[in-house]
N, C-alpha and C positions, 0 to 999 in steps of 0.2 A: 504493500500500500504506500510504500516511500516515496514510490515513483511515481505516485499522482501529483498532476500538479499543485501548486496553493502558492499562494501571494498572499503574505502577512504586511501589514501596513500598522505601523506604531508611531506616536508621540514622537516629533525629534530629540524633544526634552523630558526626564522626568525626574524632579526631585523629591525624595523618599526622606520622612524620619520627623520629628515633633519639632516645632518650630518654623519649618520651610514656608508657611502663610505668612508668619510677618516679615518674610525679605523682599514679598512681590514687589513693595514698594519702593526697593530701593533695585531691583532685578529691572523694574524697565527704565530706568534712563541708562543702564547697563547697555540695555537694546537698542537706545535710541529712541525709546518709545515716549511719548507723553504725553497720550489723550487717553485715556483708558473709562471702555465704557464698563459697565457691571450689567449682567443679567442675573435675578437673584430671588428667590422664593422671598416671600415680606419675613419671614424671621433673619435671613442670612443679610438681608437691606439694611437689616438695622446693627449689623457686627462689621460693617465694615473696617471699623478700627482696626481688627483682626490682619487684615491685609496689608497694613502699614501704607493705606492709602488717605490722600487728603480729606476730608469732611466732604467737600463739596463735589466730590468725581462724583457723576451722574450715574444714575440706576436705574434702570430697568425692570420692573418686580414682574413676575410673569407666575400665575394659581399650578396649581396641581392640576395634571392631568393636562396640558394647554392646548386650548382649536385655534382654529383658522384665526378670527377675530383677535388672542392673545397674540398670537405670532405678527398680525400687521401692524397693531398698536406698537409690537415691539421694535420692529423694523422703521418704521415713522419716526420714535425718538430717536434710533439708531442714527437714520438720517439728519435729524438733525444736531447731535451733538456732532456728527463727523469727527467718531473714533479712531485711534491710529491701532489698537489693541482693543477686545470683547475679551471678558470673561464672564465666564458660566460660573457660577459661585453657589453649589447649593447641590439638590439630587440631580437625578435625570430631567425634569421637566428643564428646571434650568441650564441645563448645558446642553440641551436637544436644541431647544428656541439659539441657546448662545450660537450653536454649531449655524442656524438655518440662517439669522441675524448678519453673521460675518459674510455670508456666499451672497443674501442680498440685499444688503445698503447701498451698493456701487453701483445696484445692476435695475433696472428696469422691468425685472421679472415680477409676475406671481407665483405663488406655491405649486399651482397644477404645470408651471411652466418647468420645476426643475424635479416635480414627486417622481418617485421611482429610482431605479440605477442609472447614477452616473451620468446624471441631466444638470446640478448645478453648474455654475459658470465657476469662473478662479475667483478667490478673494483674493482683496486688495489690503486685507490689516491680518495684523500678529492675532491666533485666540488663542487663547491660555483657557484651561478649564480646573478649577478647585472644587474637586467634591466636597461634602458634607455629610455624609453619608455612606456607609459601605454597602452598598447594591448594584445600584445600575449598571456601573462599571460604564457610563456612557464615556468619559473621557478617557476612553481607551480605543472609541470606536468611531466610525467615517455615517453611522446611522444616524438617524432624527426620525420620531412620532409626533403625528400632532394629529389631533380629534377631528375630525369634519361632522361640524354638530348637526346635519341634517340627515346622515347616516348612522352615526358615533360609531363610526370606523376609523381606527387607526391608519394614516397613512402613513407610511416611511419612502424619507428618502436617504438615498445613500449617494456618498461621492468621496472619492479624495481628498478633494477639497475642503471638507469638514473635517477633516484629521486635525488635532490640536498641535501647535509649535511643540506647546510648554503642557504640560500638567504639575498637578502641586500635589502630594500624597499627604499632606499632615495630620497625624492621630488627636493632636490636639481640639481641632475643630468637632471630632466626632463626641467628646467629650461630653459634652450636652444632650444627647440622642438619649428619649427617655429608652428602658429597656426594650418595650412594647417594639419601636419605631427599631431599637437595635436589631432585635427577633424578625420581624417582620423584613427589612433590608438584607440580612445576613441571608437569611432562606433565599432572599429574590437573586443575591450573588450565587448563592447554590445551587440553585434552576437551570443559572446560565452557563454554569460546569458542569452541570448534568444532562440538561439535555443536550447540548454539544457535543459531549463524551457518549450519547447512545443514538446520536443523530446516523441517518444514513449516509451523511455526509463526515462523518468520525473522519478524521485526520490523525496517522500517529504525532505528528507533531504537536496539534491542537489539543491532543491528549493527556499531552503532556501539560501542558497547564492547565485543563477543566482537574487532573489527578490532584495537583498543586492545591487547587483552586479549593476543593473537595476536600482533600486534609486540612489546610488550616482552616476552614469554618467548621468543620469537626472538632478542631482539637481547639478553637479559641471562641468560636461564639457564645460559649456555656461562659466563657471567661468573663467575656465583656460584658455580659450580663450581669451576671453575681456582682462582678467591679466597673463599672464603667469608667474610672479612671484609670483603670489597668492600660497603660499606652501601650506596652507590648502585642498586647489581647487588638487592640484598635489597629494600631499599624498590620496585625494579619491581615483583619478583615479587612480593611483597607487596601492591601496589596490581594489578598482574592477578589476581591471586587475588580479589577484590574484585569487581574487572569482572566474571569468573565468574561471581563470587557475584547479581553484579548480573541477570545473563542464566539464573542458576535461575529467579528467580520469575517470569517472565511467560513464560517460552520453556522453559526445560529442557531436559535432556539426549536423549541418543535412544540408538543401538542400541550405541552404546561401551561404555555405563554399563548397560547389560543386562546386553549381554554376560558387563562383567565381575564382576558382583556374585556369582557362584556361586564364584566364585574365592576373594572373601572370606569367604561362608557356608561353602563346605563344607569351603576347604583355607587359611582363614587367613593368605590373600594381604594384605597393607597393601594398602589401597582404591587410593593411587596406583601405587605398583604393578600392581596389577590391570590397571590404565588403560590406563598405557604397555605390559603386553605387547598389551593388543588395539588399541591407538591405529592403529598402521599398517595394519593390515588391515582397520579398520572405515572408515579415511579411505579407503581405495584401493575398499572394495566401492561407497563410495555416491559415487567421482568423478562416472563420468558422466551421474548423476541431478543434482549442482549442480559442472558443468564450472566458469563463473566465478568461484563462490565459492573451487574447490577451487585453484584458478589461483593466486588469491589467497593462500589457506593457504600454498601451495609459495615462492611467494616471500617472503612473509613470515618465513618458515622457513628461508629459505633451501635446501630442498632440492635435489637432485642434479636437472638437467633431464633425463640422459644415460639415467639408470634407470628402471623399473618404478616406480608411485609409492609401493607397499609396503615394495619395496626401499629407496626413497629415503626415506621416513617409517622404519623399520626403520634406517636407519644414522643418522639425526640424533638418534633413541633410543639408540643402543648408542654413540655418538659421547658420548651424555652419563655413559654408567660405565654403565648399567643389560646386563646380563644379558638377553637379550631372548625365550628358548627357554621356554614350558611345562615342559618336560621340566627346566628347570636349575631350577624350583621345585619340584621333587617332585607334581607334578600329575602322578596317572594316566592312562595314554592309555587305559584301561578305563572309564574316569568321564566320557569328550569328552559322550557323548551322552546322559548324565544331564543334563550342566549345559546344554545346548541346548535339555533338554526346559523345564527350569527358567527360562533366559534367553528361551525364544520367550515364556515365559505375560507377561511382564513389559511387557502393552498398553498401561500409562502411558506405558512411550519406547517400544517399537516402534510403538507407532504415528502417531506423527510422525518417525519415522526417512522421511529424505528416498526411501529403497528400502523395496522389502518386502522382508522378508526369511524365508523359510520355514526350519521346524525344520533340515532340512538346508543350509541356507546359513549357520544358524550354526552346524554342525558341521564346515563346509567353514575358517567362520574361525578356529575352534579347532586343528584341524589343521594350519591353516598357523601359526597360531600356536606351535603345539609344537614 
C-alpha cells in the first residue's frame, strides 16, 4: 500500500509548547507583518491580550457552527480593515471562516464560486491559525465548512490555499476549557484518527498518525480532565488534535462525521459533541469490516474486553463527564429519520466509510444512540 500515491500538505510553520501565544505579537513585525486581523468565537474576542497583540487590532467574532451570512459579514470587515495577516483564534468554526476570509478579501468571489476542491483563488496575506481547543485539528488542514441555512448542509471547500503559514500549538490557552467542552473536543480529535485509520482510503502513512493521534487521547484525555491545568495532559491533546488534522486532508473522515453533522445543523449540537454521542456506535457498526484496526483502537483506548464494543466505547465516553443519550440533548425521536435521510446523502464520507451503510442502518445508529 506504500506505493499509492498521497500528497500531505502541512503548516510551513508550527510552534509547539506553553507560552508560544504570547510571542504572536512580537512574531509578526518578525515577518514584516503589521495589520493583523483576528477571526475569533466572542469568548476568544475578549482574551486577546493572550496574543500579545494591541487592544485595538480589529476582530472579527464569527457563532458556532457558521452559514453563509456569518462568512460575508466576515469577509466585508475583512475588506475593510485591509489585513496584511488573518488569524483564526478559537475552535474550528473560527479558523474554517479565518481559512475562507484570507482566499476572499482580495478577490471578487462568492462562496459557491470557490465551494468544493481546489476552486479558491491564491491569497494575498500571511494566516496564522491559534487553536483553543483540542479537536478540530482545522489548523492542520487546506478544508473549511460553512452551513447553507436553507439546506443546513455543510458545505466544504478545500484548497491549498487555505493551508496556514504559521500555527501556534499552546497548552496554555486550552487551560480554561470546562471538562465537558474538554471531553467533548478530545473524542471529536479521536473520530478524526479513527475514522481515517478504518477509512477505505487508510494510508500507511496517515496511519501512522491517526495511531499517534489515538494513543495520546487515550493515554491523556482522562488526564486533562481530572486536571485541566495539567499542560503536559493539554499539549497531547493539542498535538492529537493536529495529527487529526493531519489525516483530514489526504484521508478524511467517514460515517461518524455524517452521521453527526445533522445534529449540528438542525439541533445545534457542538460538533464534538455530536461526535462523541455517535463515536461508539459508529466504531462498533464498522468493527468487523477492519477487525485489526478496531483491535487496535480498543486497546489503545483502553477499552472494556468483557463488553459489547459499543458498550465499551459508550463507557470510556461517559467515563469522561459526557452525557451520552440523544434524548438528554433534547433531540427529537420524531426527527431520527429526517437526519438519516440527510446523513445517508453525505457520499463524501459515506463513501469511504469502511461499511455501507443504508438509510436504515443509520437510523438503527440513531436509535441506539438515543
Amino acid at each position: 500500500m506504500l506505493d499509492q500515491p498521497l500528497e500531505i500538505l502541512q503548516p510551513g510553520c508550527v510552534r509547539v509548547g506553553a507560552g508560544q501565544a504570547r510571542r504572536v505579537g512580537q512574531t509578526l513585525p518578525e515577518r514584516q507583518l503589521s495589520r493583523p486581523l483576528i477571526v475569533a468565537d466572542v469568548f476568544n474576542a475578549n482574551r486577546l491580550d493572550a496574543l500579545g497583540l494591541p487592544g485595538d487590532t480589529p476582530c472579527v467574532t464569527v457563532r458556532p457552527e457558521p452559514d453563509l451570512a456569518d462568512l460575508a459579514a466576515a469577509v466585508e470587515a475583512a475588506r475593510a480593515a485591509q489585513p496584511d495577516v488573518v488569524i483564526g483564534f478559537g475552535g474550528g468554526s473560527a479558523m474554517d471562516v479565518a481559512k475562507l476570509v484570507s482566499v476572499m478579501l482580495a478577490h471578487n468571489v462568492a462562496f459557491d464560486d470557490i465551494s468544493g476542491p481546489n476552486r479558491a483563488p491564491a491569497r494575498h496575506v500571511t494566516l496564522m491559525q491559534i487553536p483553543t481547543t483540542a479537536g478540530t485539528g482545522s489548523e492542520a488542514g487546506t478544508r473549511a465548512l460553512v452551513t447553507e441555512p436553507d439546506t443546513l448542509r455543510k458545505i466544504a471547500t478545500e484548497s491549498p490555499h487555505m493551508l496556514a503559514d504559521m500555527v501556534v500549538l499552546d497548552p496554555e490557552l486550552t487551560v480554561s476549557l470546562p471538562a465537558q467542552v474538554t471531553a467533548a473536543t478530545g473524542v471529536d480529535a479521536l473520530a478524526h484518527c479513527v475514522e481515517a485509520f478504518t477509512s477505505r482510503r487508510a494510508h500507511p502513512v496517515i496511519d501512522h498518525y491517526a495511531r499517534e493521534g489515538i494513543r495520546l487521547i487515550g493515554q491523556f484525555l482522562p488526564r486533562a480532565i481530572q486536571d485541566g491545568t495539567d499542560l503536559e495532559a493539554r499539549a497531547a491533546l493539542l498535538l492529537a488534535s493536529f495529527y487529526g488534522g493531519v489525516c483530514l486532508g489526504p484521508v478524511n473522515t467517514t460515517a461518524g462525521h455524517a452521521v453527526a453533522y445533522p445534529l449540528g445543523t438542525r439541533h445545534h449540537l457542538p460538533h464534538g459533541l455530536a461526535n462523541a454521542l455517535m463515536f461508539p456506535h459508529v466504531l462498533a457498526a464498522n468493527a468487523e469490516h477492519c477487525p485489526q484496526k478496531t483491535a487496535e483502537i480498543t486497546e489503545a483506548l483502553g477499552l472494556a474486553k468483557d463488553l459489547p464494543l459499543a458498550e465499551a466505547a459508550h463507557d470510556f465516553c461517559a467515563g469522561l463527564g459526557l452525557t451520552m443519550g440523544l434524548r438528554d440533548h433534547s433531540i427529537p425521536e420524531d426527527d431520527l429519520a429526517q437526519m438519516a435521510e440527510e446523513a445517508h446523502a453525505i457520499r463524501r464520507l459515506l463513501d469511504y466509510n469502511p461499511r455501507d451503510l443504508s438509510r436504515d442502518d443509520i437510523l438503527a445508529l440513531y436509535r441506539a444512540a438515543y
